[in-house]
C-alpha positions in Angstrom: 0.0 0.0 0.0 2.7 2.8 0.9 4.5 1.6 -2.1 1.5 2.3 -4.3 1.3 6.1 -2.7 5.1 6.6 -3.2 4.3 5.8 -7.0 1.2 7.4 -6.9 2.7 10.6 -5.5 5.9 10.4 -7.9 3.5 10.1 -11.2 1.4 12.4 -10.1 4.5 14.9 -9.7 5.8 13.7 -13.6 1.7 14.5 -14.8 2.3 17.9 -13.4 5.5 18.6 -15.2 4.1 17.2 -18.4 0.6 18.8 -18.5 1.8 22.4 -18.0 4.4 22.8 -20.1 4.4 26.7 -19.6 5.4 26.2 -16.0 8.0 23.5 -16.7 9.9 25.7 -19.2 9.8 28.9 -16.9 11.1 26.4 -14.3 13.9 25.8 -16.4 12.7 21.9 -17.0 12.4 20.0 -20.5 9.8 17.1 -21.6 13.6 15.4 -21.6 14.0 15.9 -18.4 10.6 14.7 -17.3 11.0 12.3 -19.0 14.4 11.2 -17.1 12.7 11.6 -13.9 9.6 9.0 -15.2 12.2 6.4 -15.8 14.0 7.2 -12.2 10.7 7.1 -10.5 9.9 3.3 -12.3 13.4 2.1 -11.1 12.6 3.0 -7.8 9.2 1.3 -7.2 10.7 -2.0 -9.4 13.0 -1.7 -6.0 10.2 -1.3 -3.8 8.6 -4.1 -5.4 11.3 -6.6 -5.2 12.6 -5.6 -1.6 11.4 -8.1 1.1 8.3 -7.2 3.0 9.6 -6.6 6.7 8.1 -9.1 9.0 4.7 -8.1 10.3 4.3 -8.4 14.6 3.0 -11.8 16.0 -0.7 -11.7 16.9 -0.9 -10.7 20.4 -1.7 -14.0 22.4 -5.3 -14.4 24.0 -6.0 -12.3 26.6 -6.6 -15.0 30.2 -10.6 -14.9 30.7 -11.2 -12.6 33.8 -13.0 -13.7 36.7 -17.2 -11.6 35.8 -18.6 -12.5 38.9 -18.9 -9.3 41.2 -19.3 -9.4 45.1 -21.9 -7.5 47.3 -21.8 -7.1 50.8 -25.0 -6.7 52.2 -25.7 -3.1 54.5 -28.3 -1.8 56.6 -31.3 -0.2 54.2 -31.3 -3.0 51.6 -34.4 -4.3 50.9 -34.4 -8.5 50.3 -36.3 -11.0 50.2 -36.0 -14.7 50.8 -33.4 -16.6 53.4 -30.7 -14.9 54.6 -28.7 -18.4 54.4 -29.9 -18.6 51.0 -27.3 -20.8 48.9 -27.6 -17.9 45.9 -28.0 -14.2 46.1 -30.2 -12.3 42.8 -29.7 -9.0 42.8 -31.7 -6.2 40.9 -31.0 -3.0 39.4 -34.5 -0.9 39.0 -36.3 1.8 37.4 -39.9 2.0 38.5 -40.6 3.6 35.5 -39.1 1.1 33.0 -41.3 -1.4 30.6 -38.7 -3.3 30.5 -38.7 -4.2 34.7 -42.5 -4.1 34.3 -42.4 -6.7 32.1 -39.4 -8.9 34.2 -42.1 -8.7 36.9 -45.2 -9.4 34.9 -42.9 -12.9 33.3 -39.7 -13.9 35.1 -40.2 -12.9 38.8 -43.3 -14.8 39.4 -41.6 -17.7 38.8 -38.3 -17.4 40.0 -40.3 -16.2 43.5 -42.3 -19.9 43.6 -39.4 -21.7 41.7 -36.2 -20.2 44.0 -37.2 -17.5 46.2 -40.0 -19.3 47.9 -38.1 -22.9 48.4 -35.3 -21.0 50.3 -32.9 -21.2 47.0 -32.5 -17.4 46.4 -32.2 -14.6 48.3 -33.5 -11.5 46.8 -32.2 -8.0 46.7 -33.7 -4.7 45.0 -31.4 -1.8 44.6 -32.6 1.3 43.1 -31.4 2.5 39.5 -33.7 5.3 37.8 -32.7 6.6 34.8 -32.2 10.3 34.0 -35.1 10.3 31.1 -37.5 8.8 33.3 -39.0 12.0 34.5 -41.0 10.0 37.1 -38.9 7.2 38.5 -36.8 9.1 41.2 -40.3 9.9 42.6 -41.1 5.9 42.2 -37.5 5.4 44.3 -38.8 7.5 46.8 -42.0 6.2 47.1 -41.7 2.8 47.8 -38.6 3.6 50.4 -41.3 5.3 52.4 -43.8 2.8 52.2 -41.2 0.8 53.8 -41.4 3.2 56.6 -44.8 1.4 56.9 -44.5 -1.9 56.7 -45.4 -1.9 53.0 -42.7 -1.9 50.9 -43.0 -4.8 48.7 -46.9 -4.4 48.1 -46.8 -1.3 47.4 -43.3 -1.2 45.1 -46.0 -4.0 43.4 -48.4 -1.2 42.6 -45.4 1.0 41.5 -44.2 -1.3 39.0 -48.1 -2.5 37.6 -48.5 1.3 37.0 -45.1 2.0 35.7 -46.3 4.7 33.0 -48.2 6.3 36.2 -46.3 7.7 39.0 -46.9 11.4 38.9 -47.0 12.2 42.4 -50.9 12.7 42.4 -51.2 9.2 41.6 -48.8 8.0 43.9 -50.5 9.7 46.3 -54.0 7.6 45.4 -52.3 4.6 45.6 -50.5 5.3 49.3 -54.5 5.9 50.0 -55.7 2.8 48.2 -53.0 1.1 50.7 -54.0 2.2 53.2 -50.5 4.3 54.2 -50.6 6.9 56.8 -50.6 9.3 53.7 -49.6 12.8 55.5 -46.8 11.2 56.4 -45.9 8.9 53.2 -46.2 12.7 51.7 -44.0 14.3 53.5 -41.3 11.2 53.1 -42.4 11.5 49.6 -41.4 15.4 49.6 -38.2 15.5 50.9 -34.9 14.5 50.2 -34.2 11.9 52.8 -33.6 8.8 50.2 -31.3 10.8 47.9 -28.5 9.5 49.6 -28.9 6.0 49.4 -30.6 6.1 46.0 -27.2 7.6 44.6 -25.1 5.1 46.6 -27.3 2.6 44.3 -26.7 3.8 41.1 -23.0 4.6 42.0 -22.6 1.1 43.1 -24.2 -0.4 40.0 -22.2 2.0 37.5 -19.3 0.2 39.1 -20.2 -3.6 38.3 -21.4 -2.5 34.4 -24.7 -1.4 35.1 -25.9 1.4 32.4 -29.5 0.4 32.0 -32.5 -1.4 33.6 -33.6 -4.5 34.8 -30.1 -5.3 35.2 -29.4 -8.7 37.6 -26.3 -10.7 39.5 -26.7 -14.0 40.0 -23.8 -14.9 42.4 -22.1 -12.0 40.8 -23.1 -13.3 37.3 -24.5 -10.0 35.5 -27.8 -10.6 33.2 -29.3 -7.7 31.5 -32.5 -6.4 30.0 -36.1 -8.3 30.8 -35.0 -12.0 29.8 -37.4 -14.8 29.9 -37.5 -16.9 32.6 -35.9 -19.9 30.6 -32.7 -17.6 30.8 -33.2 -17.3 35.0 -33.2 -20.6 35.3 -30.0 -21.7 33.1 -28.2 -19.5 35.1 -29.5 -19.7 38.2 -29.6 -23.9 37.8 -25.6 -23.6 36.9 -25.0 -21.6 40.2 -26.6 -24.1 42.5 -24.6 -26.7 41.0 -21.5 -24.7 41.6 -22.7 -24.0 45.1 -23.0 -27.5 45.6 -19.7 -28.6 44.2 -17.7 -26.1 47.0 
């Protein structure tokens, strides 16, 4: 390739000698002497040509696979569910204002909760993830960390999620009533910044492990993203518990 350029260039350089002939005789240059310079530039890429190609770097070997499994420790303010001795830990990265989770816990969670959850297999953790162009799901955050405050966290982060395209904060306010929440007081939870906090320390914690959109999951520290069938849950999920057993 750089051979062809250097040729390239050099012929182009002749052309420009031989097409304007007014400027190569005011530059004190003949057709001859073009001519000479052709012939000098032909001998040089028949060099080019016949010179040995240098030897071109050995493909880098194969980088070692990497260890993808992340580790959580679990802190006060975590919301789980299932065995705390649980042989496998699921954890979930949310927006209560995502589809995408809405439709993880219309398909996938139901049966992962009777399946794994519910037979002491899992051990279930939410952590909070809303998304900058989800105008409404730092208020859905909010909301269901201070029905918590009540004793109804995950029945009413159920009604969050069911009415994911509806969590203005009129609404939410109709469903702490329809739930029978204190509601002056879920409102003033509701209004202040109290969660912001640990709602950051979420999302900073999930940028950290790869997380950049929602549902996003760990199995054992495996990562699984986006709203995957329940078929999915269970390969993985099956291939931890053997692991588990194994050690």
């Amino acid at each position: 390739m750089i051979k062809t350029v250097l040729y390239g260039v050099g012929l182009g350089a002749v052309a420009a000698l031989l097409g304007g002939g007014g400027t190569a005789h005011a530059q004190g240059r003949t057709s001859e002497q073009a001519a000479q310079i052709l012939e000098e530039l032909k001998a040089i890429r028949k060099n080019l040509e016949t010179r040995p190609l240098a030897p071109q770097p050995a493909a880098p070997a194969p980088a070692r696979p990497v260890d993808d499994k992340v580790s959580y420790a679990f802190v006060p303010g975590m919301y789980t569910m299932g065995k705390e001795d649980a042989p496998l830990v699921l954890v979930e990265y949310t927006d209560y204002q995502c589809p995408f989770c809405q439709r993880f816990h219309n398909d996938a969670f139901a049966q992962i909760k009777t399946n794994y959850i519910d037979t002491g297999k899992i051990r279930f953790v939410t952590r909070d993830f809303p998304l900058s162009f989800h105008e409404n799901a730092m208020r859905g955050a909010v909301a269901a960390r201070c029905s918590a405050e009540q004793g109804k966290f995950w029945d009413f982060r159920n009604t969050l999620i069911a009415n994911a395209s509806q969590l203005q904060a009129d609404k939410i306010a109709v469903y702490a009533q329809n739930a029978s929440l204190d509601v002056p007081k879920f409102k003033a939870c509701l209004d202040s910044d109290k969660y912001k906090a640990a709602i950051d320390k979420d999302m900073a914690d999930g940028s950290k492990v790869g997380v950049n959109g929602t549902p996003a999951f760990f199995i054992n520290g495996r990562m699984l993203s986006g709203a995957q069938p329940f078929d999915k849950f269970k390969e993985v999920i099956d291939d931890e518990l053997a692991n588990a057993k194994k050690s």
